[in-house]
N, C-alpha and C positions, 0 to 999 in steps of 0.2 A: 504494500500500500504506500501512498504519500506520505512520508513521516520523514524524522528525522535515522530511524534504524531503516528505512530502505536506504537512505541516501551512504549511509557507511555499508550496508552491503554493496551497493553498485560497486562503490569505489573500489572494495577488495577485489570484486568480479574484473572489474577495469585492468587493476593489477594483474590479476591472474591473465586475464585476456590478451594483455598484450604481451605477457611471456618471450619468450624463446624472438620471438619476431623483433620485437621493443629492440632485444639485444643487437641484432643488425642492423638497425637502424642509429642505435649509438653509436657504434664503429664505425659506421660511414658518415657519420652528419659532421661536417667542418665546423658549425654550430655547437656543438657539444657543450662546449665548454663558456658559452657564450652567458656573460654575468646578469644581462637584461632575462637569462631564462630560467626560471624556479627549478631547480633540481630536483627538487620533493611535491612538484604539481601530477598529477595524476595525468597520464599522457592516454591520448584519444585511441582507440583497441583499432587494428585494423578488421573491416566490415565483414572480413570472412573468419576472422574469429569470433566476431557477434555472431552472427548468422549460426558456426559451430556451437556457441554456448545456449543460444535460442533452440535450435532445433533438441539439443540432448534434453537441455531440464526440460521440454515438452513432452519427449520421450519418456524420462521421466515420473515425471507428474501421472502421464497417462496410467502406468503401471504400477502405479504405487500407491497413497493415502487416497486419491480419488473414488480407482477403480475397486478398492477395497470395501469404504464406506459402499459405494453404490450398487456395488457387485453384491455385500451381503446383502442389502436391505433389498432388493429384486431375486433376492435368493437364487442369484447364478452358483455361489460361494455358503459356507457354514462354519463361522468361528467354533473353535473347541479348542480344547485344553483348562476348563474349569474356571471356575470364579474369580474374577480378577485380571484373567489373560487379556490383552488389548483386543482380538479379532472374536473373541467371546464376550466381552463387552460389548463390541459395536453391533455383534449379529443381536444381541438383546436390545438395539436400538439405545443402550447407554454412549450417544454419540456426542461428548458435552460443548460448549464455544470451547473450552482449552485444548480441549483436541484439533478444533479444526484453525489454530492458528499457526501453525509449519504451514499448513496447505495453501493457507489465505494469503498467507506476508510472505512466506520466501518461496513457493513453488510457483504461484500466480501472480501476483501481482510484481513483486518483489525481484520475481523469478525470469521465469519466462516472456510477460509482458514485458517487465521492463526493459529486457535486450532486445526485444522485436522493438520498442518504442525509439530507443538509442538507434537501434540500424535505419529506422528510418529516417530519424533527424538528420544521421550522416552522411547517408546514401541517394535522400529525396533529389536536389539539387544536381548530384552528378552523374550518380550510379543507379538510376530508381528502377533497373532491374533488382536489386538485391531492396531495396523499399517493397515494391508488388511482392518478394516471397515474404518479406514480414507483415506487410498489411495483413496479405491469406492469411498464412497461421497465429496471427495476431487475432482476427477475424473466429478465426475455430477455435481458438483460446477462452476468447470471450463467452463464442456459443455455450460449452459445454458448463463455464462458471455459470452463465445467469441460467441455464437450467436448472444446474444443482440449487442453486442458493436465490432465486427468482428474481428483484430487487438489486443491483449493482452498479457500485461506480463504473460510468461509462463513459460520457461526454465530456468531466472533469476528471478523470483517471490521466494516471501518468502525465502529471504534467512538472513530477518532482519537486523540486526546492520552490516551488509556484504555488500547491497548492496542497497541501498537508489535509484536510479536513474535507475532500471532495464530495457530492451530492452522489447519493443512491436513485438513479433512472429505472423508471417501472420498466419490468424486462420486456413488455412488448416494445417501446421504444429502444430497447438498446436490439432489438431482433432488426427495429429497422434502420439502427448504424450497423449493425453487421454486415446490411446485405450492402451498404453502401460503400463502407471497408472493402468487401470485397471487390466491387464494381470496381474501385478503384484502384486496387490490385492487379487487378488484370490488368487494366491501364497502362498501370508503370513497366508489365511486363514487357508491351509494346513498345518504349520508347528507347531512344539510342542511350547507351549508358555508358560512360566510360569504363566502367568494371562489371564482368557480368561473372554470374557466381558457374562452377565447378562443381570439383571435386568437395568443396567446403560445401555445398547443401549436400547434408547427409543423408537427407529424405530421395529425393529424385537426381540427384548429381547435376545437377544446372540443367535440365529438361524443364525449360521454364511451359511448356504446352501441357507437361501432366501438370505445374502449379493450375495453370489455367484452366483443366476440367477438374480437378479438385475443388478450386472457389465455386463452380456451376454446380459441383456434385453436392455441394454444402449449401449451397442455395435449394437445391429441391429436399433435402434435410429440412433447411428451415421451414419452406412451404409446407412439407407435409405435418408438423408439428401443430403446426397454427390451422389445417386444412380438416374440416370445414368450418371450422368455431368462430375464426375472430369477423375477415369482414370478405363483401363479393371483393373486392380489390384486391387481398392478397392473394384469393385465388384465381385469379384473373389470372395474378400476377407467376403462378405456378402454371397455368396452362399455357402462358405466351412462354414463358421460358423453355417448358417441354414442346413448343412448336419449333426449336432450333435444332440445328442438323445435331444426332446423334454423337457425334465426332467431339462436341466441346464438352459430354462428361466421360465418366469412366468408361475406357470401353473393355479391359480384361482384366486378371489380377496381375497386371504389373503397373497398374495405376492406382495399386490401395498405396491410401497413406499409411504410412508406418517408418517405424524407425529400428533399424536392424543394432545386433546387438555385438560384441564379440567373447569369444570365451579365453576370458581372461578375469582375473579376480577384480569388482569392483567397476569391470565393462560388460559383465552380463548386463542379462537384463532384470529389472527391476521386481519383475514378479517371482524368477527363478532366485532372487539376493533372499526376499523375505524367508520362501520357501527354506532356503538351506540354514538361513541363521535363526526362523524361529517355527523350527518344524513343528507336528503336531499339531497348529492353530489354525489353519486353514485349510480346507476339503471343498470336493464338489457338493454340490447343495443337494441334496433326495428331489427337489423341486426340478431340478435341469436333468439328474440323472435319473428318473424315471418316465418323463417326457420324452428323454432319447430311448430306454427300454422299453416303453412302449410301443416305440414305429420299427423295433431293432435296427436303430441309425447307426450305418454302416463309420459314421465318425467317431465313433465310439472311442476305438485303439489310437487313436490321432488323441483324441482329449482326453482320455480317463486310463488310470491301469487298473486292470484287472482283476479281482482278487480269484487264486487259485482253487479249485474245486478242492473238498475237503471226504476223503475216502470216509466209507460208513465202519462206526465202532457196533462193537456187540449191542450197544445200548442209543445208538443214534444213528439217522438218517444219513446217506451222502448227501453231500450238500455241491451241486454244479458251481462250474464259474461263475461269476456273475460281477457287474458292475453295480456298484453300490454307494448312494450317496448318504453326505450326513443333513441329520435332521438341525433345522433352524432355531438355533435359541435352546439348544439341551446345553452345550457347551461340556460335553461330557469328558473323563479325563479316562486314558490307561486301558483303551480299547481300541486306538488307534487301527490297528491293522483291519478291522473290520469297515473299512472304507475305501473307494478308490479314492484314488489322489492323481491332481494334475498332471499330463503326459507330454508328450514328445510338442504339441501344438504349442504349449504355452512353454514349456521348459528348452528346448533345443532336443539336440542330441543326443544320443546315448554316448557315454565316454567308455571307447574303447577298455574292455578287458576292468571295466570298476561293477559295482555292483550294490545293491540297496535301492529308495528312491528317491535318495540325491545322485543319482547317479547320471546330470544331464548338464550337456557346459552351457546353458542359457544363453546360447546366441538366438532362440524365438525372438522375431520381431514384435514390437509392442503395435499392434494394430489400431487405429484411428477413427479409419474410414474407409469401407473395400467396395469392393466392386459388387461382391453380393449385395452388401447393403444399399448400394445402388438400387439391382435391380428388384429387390424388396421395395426399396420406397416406391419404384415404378408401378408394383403389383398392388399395395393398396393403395396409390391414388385412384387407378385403375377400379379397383373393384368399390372405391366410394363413389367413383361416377357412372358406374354400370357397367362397365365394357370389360365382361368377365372371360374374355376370350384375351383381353389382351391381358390382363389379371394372373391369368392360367399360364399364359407364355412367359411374361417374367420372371412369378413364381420359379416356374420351373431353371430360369436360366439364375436367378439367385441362389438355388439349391444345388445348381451344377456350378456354381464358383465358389461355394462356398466348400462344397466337396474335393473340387479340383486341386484348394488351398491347402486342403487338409491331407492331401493322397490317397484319396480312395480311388480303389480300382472302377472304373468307366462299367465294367457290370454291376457293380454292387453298386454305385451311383444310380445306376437305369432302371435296377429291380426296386429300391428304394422309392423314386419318383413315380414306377408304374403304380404301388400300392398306396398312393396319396391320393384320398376322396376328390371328384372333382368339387368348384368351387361354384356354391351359391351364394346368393345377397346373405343369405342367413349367417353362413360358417366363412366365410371368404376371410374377412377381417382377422378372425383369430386364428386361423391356418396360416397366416401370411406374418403374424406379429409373432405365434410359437414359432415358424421359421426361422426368423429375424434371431429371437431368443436365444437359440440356439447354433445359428452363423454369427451373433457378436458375440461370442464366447471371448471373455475379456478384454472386452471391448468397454469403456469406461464410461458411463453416465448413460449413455444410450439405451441398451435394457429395460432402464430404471425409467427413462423419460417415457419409452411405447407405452411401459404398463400404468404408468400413470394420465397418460393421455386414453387410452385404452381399454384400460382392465385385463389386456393378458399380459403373462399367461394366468389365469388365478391364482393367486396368492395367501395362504392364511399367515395369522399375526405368529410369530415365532415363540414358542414356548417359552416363557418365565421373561418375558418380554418386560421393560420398562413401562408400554406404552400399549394401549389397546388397540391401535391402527395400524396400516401401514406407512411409513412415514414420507412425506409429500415434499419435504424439504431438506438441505441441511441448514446447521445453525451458523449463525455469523460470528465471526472470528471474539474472541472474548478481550486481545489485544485490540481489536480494530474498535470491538464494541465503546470500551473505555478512553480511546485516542480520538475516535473521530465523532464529533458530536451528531454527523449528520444520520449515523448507522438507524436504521427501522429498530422496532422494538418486534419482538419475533416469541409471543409468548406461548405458542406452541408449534410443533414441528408436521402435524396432522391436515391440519387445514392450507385446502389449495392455495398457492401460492402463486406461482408460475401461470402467466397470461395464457395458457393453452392445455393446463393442466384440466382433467375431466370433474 
């Protein structure tokens, strides 16, 4: 946020950003040593190391305190490890403001925003290729904050030593600076730049045309959120935009956003970090894994392991394999192995010749925004405005990407897709949102936003719950609460929030 503690983290970020580079540039500058120049002033990060520091903490963020909070509470995920544990607290919906102020100040605001806000200060004027990639995921940044948290600095954000105490924008207007953020993203992609980003965007490698069907793919995100609730306008505004050639959104999976990982310690990625340092407290949800053993989705082996069939005693049944999730809000301790746990999708690789289930070097990409998701949003705008034929075809090509990403074999894809009911006004909706549910498999906020717009997939309140609902919001930073006088007063966490919420 605007405060005086963001302003001293930038500057360390400053620091750290300009590293190893800064160094070559001392040695060459005849200047150096020049008395009119502050030797202890904080020197300007070159834009492709903003850009590098931008795109990770996004990475990040995505995988981590976000997707945890929001993954448990849509019960993708199931805290355990008994009373007390942080991911069994928050699955009890015990999620308090002091918790959520790392996520607030230094991942979001602090974080991420503020190196997208600096690159583009630096870059507008000269370079404003590398400004359009920080607008974009400046732009998705924003999105998935004012979903979680409704209400957000928007219009007065980041505007650092200026404005400390910024105004909270109802989240439907900050949806309609988003879409304009993006518009004008795109923009800057088009113009001549004296520096144009590389190997330094670790997202697309200077493929500024995927930034540019990402801002459109995030534009029919936003449309369908708001579609049909808020006004005829902004669904105008979804239909003219899906009237333009196919070609400006996603068109395979090498156009999801995501951010790859490497296996190395502390360059994994972010969900396989938590995983191996606080094992035991987080499992698949009984709510995702039984929705998948239901349809026996062939994704199975990609997202969950197994547990081993269990031969029969004199006094007991064999017991088959199976896949088995934990239940929401038990937070149970020392039974652990009666669970599957996270797989190859979300973890990496298996490491050669190791064994146990840390046994993955977490290079899985932290997923964003894919191409399924794409053509999910296709399939139910499609079946909100009747044209279940074209509903049907999405569908189906959102399930073959979502498949595709996962390595399922092309039969067991096809046999999967031939046993899906076809799609009426009746069932269309919720066929299309359990899809979604189960292709963003760790996909952060998203989930959480369908079923609240929605109602799928059903969801019951989590055993020994805090709270009697399911929760509609999260809460506002407890540091932000106390610093900025403008913060809402948020006196429960139940009640719709979010200008799109059902």
């Amino acid at each position: 946020m605007n405060n005086p503690d963001f302003m001293r983290a930038f500057k360390l970020f400053a620091l750290a950003a300009a590293g190893t580079a800064s160094l070559g540039l001392f040695a060459s500058c005849e200047k150096f040593l020049d008395v009119n120049q502050n030797p202890n002033a904080v020197l300007e990060a070159p834009a492709s190391n903003i850009l590098v520091a931008a795109e990770t903490s996004l990475g990040f963020l995505m995988g981590s305190d976000l997707h945890r909070y929001t993954s448990l509470i849509v019960q993708q995920f199931a805290g355990q490890g008994g009373s007390g544990i942080q991911a069994a607290e928050f699955d009890r919906y015990n999620i308090t403001p002091t918790d959520i102020n790392n996520v607030w100040r230094g991942a979001i605001y602090a974080g991420s925003l503020a190196d997208m806000q600096k690159l583009i200060d630096q870059t507008q004027a000269t370079s404003p290729k590398y400004a359009g990639i920080a607008k974009i995921a400046k732009g998705f940044l924003f999105s998935v904050t004012t979903d979680a948290f409704g209400d957000i600095p928007f219009s007065e954000a980041l505007l650092f030593d200026k404005n400390f105490a910024p105004k909270y924008d109802a989240s439907a207007a900050v949806y309609t600076g988003i879409i304009a953020l993006l518009n004008d993203g795109i923009s800057d992609l088009k113009k001549q730049s004296l520096l144009t980003p590389g190997n330094d965007d670790l997202i697309y490698g200077g493929d500024l045309a995927k930034w540019e069907r990402l801002a459109n793919t995030l534009k029919l995100r936003l449309y369908l959120h708001s579609f049909p609730k808020v006004t005829a306008a902004s669904n105008a505004d979804f239909a003219a935009l899906l009237a333009a050639p196919a070609s400006i959104f996603f068109r395979n999976n090498a156009d999801n956003f995501l951010l790859r990982f490497e296996a190395i310690a502390n360059k994994n990625n972010p969900i396989d970090q938590f995983e191996k340092s606080r094992n035991n407290t987080f499992f698949p949800s009984v709510t995702l894994v039984n929705l998948m053993n239901a349809k026996a989705d062939p994704r199975r082996p990609a997202y969950l392991t197994l547990l081993p069939a269990v031969p029969a005693t004199p006094t007991t049944p064999a017991i088959p394999a199976a896949y088995v999730g934990a239940a929401n809000g038990t937070g149970v301790t020392g039974v652990f192995s009666n669970f599957s746990r996270m797989n190859t999708y979300l973890r990496g690789n298996p490491i050669p010749g190791g064994s146990g289930f840390n046994n993955f070097d977490g290079t899985a990409p932290i997923r964003m925004l894919t191409f399924a998701e794409y053509n999910l949003i296709l399939a139910e705008y499609y079946a909100r405005t009747g044209n279940l034929a074209s509903a049907q075809t999405s569908l189906t090509a959102g399930i073959t990407a979502s498949m595709d990403d996962a390595g399922v074999a092309s039969a067991d894809r096809t046999a999967y897709i031939a046993a899906r009911p076809a799609l009426t006004a009746a069932n269309a909706v919720q066929i299309i949102v359990e899809e979604k549910f189960i292709a963003n498999y760790g996909v952060a906020v998203e989930p959480w936003t369908d079923y609240r717009r929605t109602g799928f997939p059903t969801l019951a309140v989590p055993a020994n719950s805090s709270i009697s609902a399911i929760l509609r919001v999260l809460p506002y930073s407890d540091l932000e609460r106390t610093s900025n006088p403008n913060t809402p007063a948020r006196p429960n966490l139940t009640t719709p929030t979010v200008f799109w919420d059902k």
